[in-house]
Structure formats: C-alpha cells, structure tokens
N, C-alpha and C positions, 0 to 999 in steps of 0.2 A: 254572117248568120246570127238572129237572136239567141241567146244559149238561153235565156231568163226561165222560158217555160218549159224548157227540156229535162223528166227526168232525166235519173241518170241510166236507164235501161237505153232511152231515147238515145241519150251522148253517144252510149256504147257501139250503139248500130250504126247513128251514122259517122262514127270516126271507120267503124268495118268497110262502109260504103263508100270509105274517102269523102264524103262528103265534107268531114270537118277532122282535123290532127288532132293528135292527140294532146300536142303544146298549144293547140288554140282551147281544149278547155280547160287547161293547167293556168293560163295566162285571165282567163275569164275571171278565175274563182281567186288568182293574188288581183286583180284589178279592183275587185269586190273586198277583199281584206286591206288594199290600201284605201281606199275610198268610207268604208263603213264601219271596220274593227276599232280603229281611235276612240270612236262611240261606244260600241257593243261589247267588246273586249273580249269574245269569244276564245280567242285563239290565248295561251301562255307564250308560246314560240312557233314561228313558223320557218322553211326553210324551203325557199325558194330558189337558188342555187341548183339544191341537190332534186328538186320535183323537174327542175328543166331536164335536167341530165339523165332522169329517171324517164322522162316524157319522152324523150329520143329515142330512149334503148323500148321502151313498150312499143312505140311507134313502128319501130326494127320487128321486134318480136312478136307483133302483130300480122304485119308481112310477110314474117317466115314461117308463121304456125305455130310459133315455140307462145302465144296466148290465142287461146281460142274462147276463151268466156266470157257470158253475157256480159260482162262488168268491166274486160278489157280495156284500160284506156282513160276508167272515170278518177277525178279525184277523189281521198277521203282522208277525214281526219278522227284525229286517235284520242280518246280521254284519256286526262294525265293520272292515272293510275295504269296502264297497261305499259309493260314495257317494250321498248325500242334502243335494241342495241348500237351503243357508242350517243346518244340520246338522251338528256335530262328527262328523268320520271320523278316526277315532284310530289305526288298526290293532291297539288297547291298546297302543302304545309313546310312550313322553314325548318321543319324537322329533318326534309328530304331536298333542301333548295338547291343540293350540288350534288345529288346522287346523279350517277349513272349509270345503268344497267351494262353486264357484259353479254346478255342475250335477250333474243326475242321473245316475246309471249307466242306461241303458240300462235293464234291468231294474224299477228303481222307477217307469220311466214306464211299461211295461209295465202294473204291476203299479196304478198308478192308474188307466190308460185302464179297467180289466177292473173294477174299484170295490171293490179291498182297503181293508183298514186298516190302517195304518203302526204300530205301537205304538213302537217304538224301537229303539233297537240294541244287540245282544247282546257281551258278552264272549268273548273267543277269543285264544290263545296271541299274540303277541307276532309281530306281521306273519307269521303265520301259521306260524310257527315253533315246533313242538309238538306234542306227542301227547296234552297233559293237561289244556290251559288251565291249567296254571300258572304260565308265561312272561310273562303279562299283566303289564302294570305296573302296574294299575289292580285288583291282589286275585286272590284261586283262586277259578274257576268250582264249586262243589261237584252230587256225583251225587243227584237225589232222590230215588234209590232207596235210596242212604245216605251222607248228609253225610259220612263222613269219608273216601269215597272218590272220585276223581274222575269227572267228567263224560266225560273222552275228550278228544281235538281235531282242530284246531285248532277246529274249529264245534263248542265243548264248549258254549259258550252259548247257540246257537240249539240245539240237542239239549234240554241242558237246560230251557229256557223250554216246549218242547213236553212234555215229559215229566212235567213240575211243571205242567201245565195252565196258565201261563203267558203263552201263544199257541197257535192252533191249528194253523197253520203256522211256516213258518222258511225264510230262506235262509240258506244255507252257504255257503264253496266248500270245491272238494276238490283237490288239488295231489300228497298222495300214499295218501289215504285221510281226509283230513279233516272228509267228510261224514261213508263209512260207517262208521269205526272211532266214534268217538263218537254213532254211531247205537246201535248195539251194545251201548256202555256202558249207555246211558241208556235203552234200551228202546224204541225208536221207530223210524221207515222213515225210510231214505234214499237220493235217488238223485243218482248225480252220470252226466249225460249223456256222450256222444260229443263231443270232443272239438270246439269250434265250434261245438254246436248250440245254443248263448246266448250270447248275447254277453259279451263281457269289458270292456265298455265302462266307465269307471267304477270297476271291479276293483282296487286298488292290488295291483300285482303283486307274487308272490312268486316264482313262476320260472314265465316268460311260456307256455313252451311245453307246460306240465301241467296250469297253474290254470283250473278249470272251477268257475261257481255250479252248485249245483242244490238242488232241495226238502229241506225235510224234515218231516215229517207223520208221523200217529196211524196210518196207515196208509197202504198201495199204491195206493190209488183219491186220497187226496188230494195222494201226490205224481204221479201221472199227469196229473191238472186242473192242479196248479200247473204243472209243466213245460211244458203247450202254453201257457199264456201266457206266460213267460218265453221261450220257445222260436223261433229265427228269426231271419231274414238281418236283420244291420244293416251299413251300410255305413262305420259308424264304426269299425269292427275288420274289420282287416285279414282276422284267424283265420275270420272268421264264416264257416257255410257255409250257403246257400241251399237248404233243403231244405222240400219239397212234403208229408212223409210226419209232421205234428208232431199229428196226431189223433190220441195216445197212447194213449187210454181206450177207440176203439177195438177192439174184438173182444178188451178185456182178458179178458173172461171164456169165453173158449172153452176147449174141455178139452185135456188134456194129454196123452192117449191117442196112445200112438206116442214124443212128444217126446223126445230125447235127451241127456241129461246126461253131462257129464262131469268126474270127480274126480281133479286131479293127487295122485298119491298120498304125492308128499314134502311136501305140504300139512297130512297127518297124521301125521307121522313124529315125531323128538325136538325138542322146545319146545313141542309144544301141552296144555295142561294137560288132564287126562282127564276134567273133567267138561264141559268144551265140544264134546272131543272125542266122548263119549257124548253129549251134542244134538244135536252136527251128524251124528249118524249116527241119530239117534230124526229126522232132519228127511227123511234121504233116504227112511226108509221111509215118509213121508206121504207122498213124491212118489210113489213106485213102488206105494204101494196105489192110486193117481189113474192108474195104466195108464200112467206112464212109464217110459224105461227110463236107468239111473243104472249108469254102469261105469268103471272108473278106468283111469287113463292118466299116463304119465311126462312131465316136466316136468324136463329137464337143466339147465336153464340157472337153476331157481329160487338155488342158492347165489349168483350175480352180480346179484341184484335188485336188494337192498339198497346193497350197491357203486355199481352204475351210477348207483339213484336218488336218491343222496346226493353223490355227484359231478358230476350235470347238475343238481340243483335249486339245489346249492351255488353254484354256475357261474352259473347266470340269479339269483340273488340279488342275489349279490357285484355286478354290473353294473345289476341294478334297484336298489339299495338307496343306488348315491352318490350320485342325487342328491339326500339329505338330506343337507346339507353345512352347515347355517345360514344359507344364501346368499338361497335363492330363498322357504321359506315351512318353516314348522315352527320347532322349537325350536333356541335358540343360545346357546351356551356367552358369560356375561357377565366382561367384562373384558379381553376378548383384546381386542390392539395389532396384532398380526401375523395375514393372511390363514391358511395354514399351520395355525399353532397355533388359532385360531379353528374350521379344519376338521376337527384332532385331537379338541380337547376337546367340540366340539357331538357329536362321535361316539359320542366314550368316555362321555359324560355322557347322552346321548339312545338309548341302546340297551343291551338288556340282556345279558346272558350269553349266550344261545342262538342270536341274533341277530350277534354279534359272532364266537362260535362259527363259524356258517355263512359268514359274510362271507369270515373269516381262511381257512375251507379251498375256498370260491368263487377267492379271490385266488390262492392257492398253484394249485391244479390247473390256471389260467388263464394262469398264469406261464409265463417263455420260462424254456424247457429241461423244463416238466412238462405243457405242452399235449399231448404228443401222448402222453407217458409217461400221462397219465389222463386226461386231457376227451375226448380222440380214442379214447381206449377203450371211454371208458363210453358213446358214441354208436356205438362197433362193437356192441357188447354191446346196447344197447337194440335194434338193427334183428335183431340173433340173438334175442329174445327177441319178437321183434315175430312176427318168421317162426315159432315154436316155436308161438307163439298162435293163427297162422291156419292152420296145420296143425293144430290140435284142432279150428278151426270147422270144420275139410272134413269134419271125424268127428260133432260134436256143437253140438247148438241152441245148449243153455246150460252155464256152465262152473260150477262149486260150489265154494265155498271156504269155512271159520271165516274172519271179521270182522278179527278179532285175536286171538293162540294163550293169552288168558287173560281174565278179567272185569275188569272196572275194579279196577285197584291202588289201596291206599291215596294219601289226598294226602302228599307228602314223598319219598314212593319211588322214582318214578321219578325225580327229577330227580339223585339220586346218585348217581347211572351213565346218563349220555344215551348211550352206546351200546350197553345193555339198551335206553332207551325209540326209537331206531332199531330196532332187530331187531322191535319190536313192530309194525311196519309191515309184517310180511314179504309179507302174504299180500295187501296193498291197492296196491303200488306201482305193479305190473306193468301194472293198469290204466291208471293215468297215463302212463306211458311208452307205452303201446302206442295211447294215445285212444281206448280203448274205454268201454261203457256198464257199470255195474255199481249192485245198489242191496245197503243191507243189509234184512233184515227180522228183527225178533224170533223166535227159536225155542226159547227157556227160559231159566231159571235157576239159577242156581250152590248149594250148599247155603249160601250168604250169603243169597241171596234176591237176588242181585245180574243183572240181564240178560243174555242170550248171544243172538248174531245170526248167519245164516245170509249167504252173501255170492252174490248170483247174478251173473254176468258175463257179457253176449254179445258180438256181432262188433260191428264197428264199425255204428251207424246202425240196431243190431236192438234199440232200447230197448222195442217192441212184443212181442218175445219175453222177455225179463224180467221185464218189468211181469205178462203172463200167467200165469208161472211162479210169481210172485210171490205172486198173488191169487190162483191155484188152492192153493198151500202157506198160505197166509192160513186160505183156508177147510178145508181137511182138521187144521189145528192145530187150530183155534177160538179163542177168545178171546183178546188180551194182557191181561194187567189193568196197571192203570195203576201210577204208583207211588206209593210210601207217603204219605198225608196228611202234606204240608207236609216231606216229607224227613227220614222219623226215621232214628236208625242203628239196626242189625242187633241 
C-alpha cells in the first residue's frame, strides 16, 4: 500500500483495521531517511533498532487494548532540545555534544503511554537560536522542497522530516515563531499552543517565559490529535496550566458561517514580498466564500515587536544559558589551570556565533544602569501589546497573519545580516510574548515552487477556534501536495 499520502490519523486507523502494521510504517519513514536524509539532513540521530522493537510491542499493544488512541502506531520525531532518557540531547550545540539525559520530558512519556514511535531526534538552530537551522553545530538542515534553500527554524528539522516523508508527525518548540515560520517554509501544519498548555518539563530552555512544544503534521486534524496527548497539567512545571477543555478535535469541523476574522493591516504593508502577499489574500477569499467575515484593523504597537522580542528572549537566555560553564555536565575547554579561564574558554569554545550573539546583548540589557533603560521596557511594551491583542479578540474570533514576509531564502543568506533574519520573525513574535495559540497551514507557492503559509491566531486557551478555522480553509483550498521526490532543486 502507498503510505506517501496518508496522514498520520489515516496510518493510525488503518494499522487499527490491519490493514497495514504497524512496522510497515516504521519501515516506510527509515526507507525515506535512508533514501533522502544524506540530502535534507533533517534527522541528528536516528535509532532504528530500538523503533522495530518499539513497532512490535505497539503492534502487541494495539491488539490487546493496552493502546487505544487515535495516533496508535504512527511514527514521530523529537527536536533535539527535548529530552529523551538514556538519549543524546544536544540542543545541536558542542556545548551539549555528549550530554545525556537521565529522564524524560514530560511529553515523550506522554507520547509513549498513548503508543507512538520514537524515530529520533531532529536538527534545529543551535539552542534554538535561529530562523534557518543553520546555527546547528552538527551541519544545515536543507528545504525538500528545494535543497539549496532552507528549511526555516528553529524546528527546521522536525518541519523538514515531515515534509520529506521522513516522519508523519514532529515535535517542535516555538519561542518566537519556531514552529510556524518553518512550517511555512516547508509546507506543512503547525501548531504551537497557549502558553502552559504542555508542559515544558524536559524543554532545555531558551527563554523560559515564551518557550512552548507543540505539533507538527501533514495536516490540521493531525496536529489537533497530537496536541491532546501532549496536552495537560503536570506538576513538574511550575508554568503548567490545569485545563479541562484539551478535546481539540472536537467540533473541528463545524462551519464558519458568521466567524469573524481579523487582518492587522500593517502586517501587509512594506517588507512582505508580493507573491505571499497575493496568497494570503487568494486565502481570505476561501475563508469569506465559507460565509466568514474577514475585515482589517490597526495594529500600533506592531513597529516595538521585534524590539521587545529580542530584548526579553535575550534576557531569559543570557541567565538560562550559564549554567553551561564545564562544571556540572557538557562540554569543557581542555587544559585550563584556572577555574575563570576554564569558564571563558568552555564558552567561547562550546557556543556558536548566534548563541554568544544573544548571550552578549541578554547580559548588556540586564546590566545595572540598562535594566530599566531596556529590559523594563521591553516588559512595558510587551503588556501594551498584550492589551492591543485583546482588544482585537472583543472584535474578532480569529486573527490572520503571512508566516513570514518571504519563502524560504536561499542557504548562506540569511546568516549575513542576522538583523534581516530578526525582522523575518515580524509577524510570529507577538504570539509569544502575548501566550496565545497560533497554527500555521499551507496556502501556496511561490513561482520557485517553494511553500507559503497562512498564520491563524486566537485568544488565549481558544486553540478549538483555530484549529476549526483551520480545517474549514484546509477544505475550500483542497489538496497540498507534498514535496519534491527526495528534495530536487528548482
């Protein structure tokens, strides 16, 4: 049987149905990592061995009842910042190149109770530091829509593995667009929840107060399934929130008749290139033929987005990121005498540019005499932007935005001006800072043939009104097709 166009909801049913094993789609997705990863490079490590053996006992426990959920069965792979016990968790930086975790995140126990399958762990920007996965220390993640452009980031790996048929799911996180921007690139759904509503347990942080996992899948229906299992109170994290309402899939497909959209309008104005911007305008009118109603509205405070978001991410880095010192576990600078000099050069040596980039302006805006000149700023600015937010939900369901104001750039480009590949975040930050829900979904192509994503965003804790949105615009599109056999270029 074809598996090529099968979500992964599809996989699940018909391995229920015997129609297909559960080691026939374990086998599908390494046929597609040995055939296309040499290229794409999606994967850090993968572990093939232990998915056969995993594929059996699911298979077993499929039969017995001991897994009953929609997702029974399907593979998925894991961004190398979440941990996986007895499992190298590298964040791809050589600061962490031989760490290994002696427990799970949260999430991968989840994600075993429910009867997944682990395939490996995916490549991703350099402790998440990135828009391109090319900050990785461990190689450039490439787009398989076309090699010589990138994937997106930081979850450019887990995007990619999905897109390249690789895996049928993916976990992410998303800190300032992480998921959806590299959803976008690569052509596939992503959602990153409401701040809290998964746990962060696990997580190696990048700035504690943004960083959210969430799905990412062939479609809206498969990241709805993954999310209520990942989904819910742990008492391990502090952030967690205890919520009743994680039946996602729920009343996804009710109609949109009445629903009310709304498009800040400096979201289309100078820096978004004009053929995204003609998609995301061919997307509202699929909404608006479905009996919605789509009307634009001002957004003041968008200029300070970037500013704020790059100033408090900076901030919770700079204080997450020391304790990599050589001291306690990870990588250390050999030959040093002096404690000091031990802690400089394990730094200097164990972290990359973008990394050290962020630290440097974490430290400085933290600094006495500029805390209040910028950190105390950028948290006035975040709650004015917070407020500007929730005065659009008193007007509107859901909120509309482009992904990112261009299609995937070439590999090499972005990184020669990292404050171009910042600005490229404009339209994905806001969510982070404000902890609201946002997914992206496919809605065309560039004349590269290269993906373009639509960005839906609601109120806080209204991931049921997205997801609807979602999968009603899913269906008046019609099809995405997948991408190119094995990642040719253009």
């Amino acid at each position: 049987m074809d598996l090529d166009k099968l979500t992964a909801l599809e996989l699940a049913e018909k391995i229920k149905q015997h129609q297909i094993g559960v080691l026939d789609g374990v086998k599908y997705v390494f046929d597609n990592i040995e055939k296309k990863d040499p290229k794409v490079h999606a994967y850090l490590e993968t572990w093939k061995k232990e998915a056969f053996t995993r594929a059996k006992q699911v298979e077993k426990g499929i039969a017995d009842g001991t897994y009953t959920g929609p997702l029974a069965g399907v593979p998925i792979a894991i961004k190398d910042n979440i941990c996986i016990r007895g499992k190298k968790t590298t964040c791809a930086s050589k600061i962490l190149e031989n760490f290994v975790p002696t427990y799970n995140a949260e999430v991968i126990d989840r994600l075993e109770k429910a009867g997944l399958v682990i395939i490996g762990k995916t490549n991703m920007d350099e402790f998440a530091m990135g828009s391109t996965t090319e900050t990785s220390a461990f190689g450039v993640t490439r787009n398989p829509w076309n090699t010589d452009h990138v994937p997106g980031g930081s979850s450019g790996g887990s995007c990619a593995a999905v897109a390249a048929g690789e895996t049928f799911l993916a976990l992410g996180s998303d800190t300032g667009g992480s998921i959806r921007q590299p959803s976008s690139f690569c052509g596939v759904t992503g959602l990153k929840p409401t701040y809290g509503t998964v746990s962060r347990y696990g997580l190696i942080a990048y700035a504690s107060s943004l960083d959210q996992i969430g799905p990412v899948g062939r479609d809206t229906a498969d990241c709805a399934a993954l999310l209520e299992i990942i989904a819910g109170h742990d008492s391990k994290d502090s952030t967690s929130i205890d919520r009743k309402d994680t039946d996602f899939s729920k009343d996804m497909k009710g109609h949109l008749l009445g629903m009310k959209f709304g498009v800040p309008k400096e979201y289309l104005s100078e820096g978004l290139d004009p053929e995204v911007k003609e998609s995301f305008m061919n997307a509202l009118k699929v909404l608006t033929a479905q009996g919605s109603i789509v009307e634009f509205f001002s957004v003041k405070t968008m200029e300070y987005m970037i500013p704020a978001y790059y100033i408090i991410a900076s901030a919770e880095a700079s204080s997450n990121l020391e304790r990599f010192d050589g001291v306690k576990y990870g990588y250390r600078a050999e030959g040093c005498t002096e404690l000091h000099d031990m802690y400089k050069r394990t730094r200097t040596e164990g972290f990359g540019e973008e990394v050290k980039r962020r630290i440097m302006l974490g430290s400085f805006v933290l600094s006495s005499g500029y805390y209040d000149a910028y950190y105390l700023k950028a948290l006035k600015t975040k709650a004015l932007i917070r407020q500007e937010f929730d005065s659009a939900f008193h007007k509107y369901d859901v909120l509309l935005a482009p992904a990112a104001p261009y299609t995937a750039p070439k590999i090499g480009e972005s990184l020669k001006d990292p404050l171009a590949m910042y600005l490229g975040d404009i339209y994905t930050v806001a969510v982070n800072l404000c902890g609201l829900p946002g997914i992206t979904v496919p809605c065309g192509t560039d004349k590269k043939g290269l993906p373009i994503g639509i960005q839906m965003i609601g109120d806080c804790f209204m991931e049921k009104k997205i997801l609807r949105a979602a999968v009603n615009f899913e269906a008046g599109r019609g099809a995405f097709p997948l991408a190119a056999e094995g990642g040719k270029k253009a």
